[in-house]
N, C-alpha and C positions, 0 to 999 in steps of 0.2 A: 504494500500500500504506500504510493505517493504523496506526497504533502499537494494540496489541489491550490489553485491559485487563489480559490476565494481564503482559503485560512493564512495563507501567507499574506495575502492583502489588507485582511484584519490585524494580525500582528505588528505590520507595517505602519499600520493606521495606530495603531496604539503605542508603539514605538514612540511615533511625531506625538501624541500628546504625553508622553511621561517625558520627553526632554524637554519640550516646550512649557509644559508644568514646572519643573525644576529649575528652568534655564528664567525663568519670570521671580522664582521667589527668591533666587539667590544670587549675590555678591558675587561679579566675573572676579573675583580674589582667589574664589572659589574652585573655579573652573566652569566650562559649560558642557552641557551634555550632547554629546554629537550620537548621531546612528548613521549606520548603513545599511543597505542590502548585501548578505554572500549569499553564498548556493544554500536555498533550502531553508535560510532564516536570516537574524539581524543579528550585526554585529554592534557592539554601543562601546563607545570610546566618551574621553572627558580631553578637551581641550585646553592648557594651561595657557595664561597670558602675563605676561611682563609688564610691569610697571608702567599705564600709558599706553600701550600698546593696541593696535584693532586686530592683529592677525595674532594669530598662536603661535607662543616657542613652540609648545611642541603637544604630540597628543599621547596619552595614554590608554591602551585597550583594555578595556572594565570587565566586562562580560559579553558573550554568545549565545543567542537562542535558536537552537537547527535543530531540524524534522529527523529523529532515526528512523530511518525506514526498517531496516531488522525488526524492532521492538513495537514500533508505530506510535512513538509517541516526542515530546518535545523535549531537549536538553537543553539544561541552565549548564553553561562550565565556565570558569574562571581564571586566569591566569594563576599557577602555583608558582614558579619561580621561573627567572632569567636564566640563559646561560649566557654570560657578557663577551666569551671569546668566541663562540659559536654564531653569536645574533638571532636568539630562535628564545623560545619560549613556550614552554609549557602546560598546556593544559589541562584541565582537570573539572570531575562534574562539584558544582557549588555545593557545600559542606555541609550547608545548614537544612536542606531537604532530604526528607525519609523517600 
């Protein structure tokens, strides 16, 4: 079983309003909530800014939500740690869900 376009388009949709919720109540000191689209779900990043700044130093990748098809259901994963001489990253499913 495929993820169908309507469910991904939902997700998409709900994506833009939890950053744009987020990105309204808080301080760019903060950071702001950026999303994408990859294959099969969304990827949500936080964009850092510098003192004064309109464009981002630079962006962090927060979390991933994608369709397993095997299992047929939706994955929360999280970055677990860096490897800084490789440039790659690690992920892992979010911790806090049974």
């Amino acid at each position: 079983m495929s993820v169908i376009h309507i469910e991904l388009n939902r997700l998409l949709v709900g994506a833009e309003k939890l950053c744009t919720s987020r990105n309204s109540s808080l301080p760019v000191e903060l950071g702001k909530s950026l999303f994408e689209e990859c294959e099969g779900g969304v990827m949500f990043s936080q964009a850092h800014y510098l003192l004064d700044s309109s464009h981002s130093d630079y962006t962090n990748d927060i979390a991933s939500v994608t369709f397993d098809e095997p299992s047929a259901c939706w994955l929360i994963t999280v970055p677990l740690e860096e490897d800084a001489q490789a440039d790659t990253v690690a992920w892992g499913p979010y911790p806090y869900l049974p």
